[in-house]
C-alpha positions in Angstrom: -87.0 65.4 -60.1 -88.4 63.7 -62.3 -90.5 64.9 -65.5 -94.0 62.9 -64.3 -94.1 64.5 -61.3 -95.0 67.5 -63.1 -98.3 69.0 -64.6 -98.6 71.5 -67.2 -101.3 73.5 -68.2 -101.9 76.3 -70.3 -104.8 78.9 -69.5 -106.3 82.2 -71.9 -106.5 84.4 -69.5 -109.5 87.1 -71.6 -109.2 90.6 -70.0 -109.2 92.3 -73.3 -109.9 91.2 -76.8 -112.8 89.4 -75.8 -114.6 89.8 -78.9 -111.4 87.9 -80.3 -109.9 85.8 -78.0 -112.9 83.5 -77.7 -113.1 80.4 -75.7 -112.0 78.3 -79.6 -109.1 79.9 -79.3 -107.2 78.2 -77.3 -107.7 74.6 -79.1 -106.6 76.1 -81.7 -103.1 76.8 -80.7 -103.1 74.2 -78.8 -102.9 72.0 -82.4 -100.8 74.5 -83.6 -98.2 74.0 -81.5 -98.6 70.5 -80.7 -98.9 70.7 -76.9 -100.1 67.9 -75.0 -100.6 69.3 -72.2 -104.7 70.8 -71.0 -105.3 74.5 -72.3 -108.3 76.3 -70.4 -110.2 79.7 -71.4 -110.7 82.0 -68.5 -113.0 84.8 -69.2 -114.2 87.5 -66.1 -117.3 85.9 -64.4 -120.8 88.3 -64.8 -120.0 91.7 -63.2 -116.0 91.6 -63.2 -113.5 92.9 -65.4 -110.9 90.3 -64.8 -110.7 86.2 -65.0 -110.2 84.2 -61.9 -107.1 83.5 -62.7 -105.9 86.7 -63.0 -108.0 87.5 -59.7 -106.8 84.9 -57.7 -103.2 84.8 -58.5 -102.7 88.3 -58.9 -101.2 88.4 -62.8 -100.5 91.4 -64.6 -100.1 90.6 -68.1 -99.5 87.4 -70.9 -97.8 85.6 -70.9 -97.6 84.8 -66.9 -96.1 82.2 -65.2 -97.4 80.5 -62.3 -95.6 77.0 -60.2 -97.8 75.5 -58.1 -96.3 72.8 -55.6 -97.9 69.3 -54.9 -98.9 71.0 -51.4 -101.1 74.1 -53.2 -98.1 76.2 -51.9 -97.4 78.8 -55.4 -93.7 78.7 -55.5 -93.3 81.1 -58.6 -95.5 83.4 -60.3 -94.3 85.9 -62.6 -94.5 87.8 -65.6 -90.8 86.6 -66.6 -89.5 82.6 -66.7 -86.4 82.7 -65.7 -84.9 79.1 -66.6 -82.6 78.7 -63.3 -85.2 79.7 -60.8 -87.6 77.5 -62.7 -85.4 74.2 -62.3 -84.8 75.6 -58.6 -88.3 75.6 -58.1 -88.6 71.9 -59.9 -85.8 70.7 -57.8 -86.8 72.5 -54.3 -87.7 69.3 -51.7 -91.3 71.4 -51.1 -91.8 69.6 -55.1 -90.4 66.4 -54.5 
């Protein structure tokens, strides 16, 4: 499949270390590493102790790893990329 039917996005998930992983943060690495791709900042909303993210995707830790197909359908999410099931996923006709 080809590489612009893709998105990529990066999101700072804060569920601890808020005091340090503040919502500049993520710009910053963003430069560091030269990614052109969106970053986001994802902090718990008033009264919860985890992000949305984390709540509505169900992650346990960072980094995490969530595909997403054109359809909304998540086709991966997990703690671990593994590079074949990744291109599976990429390659799968529910992507195309």
């Amino acid at each position: 499949m080809p590489a612009d039917k893709f998105g990529f996005a990066a999101i700072q998930t804060v569920f601890e270390g808020a005091s340090i992983n503040t919502d500049d943060k993520p710009k910053l690495e963003q430069a560091r590493y030269r990614l052109m791709i969106p970053f986001g900042h994802d902090v718990p909303p008033e009264g919860e102790h985890y992000p949305t993210v984390m709540q509505d995707y169900r992650t346990g830790g960072t980094p995490w790893f969530i595909i997403i197909d054109p359809a909304g359908k998540v086709v991966f999410n997990d703690f671990h990329l593994d590079a074949d099931l990744l291109i599976s996923a990429m390659s799968s006709p529910t992507t195309a």
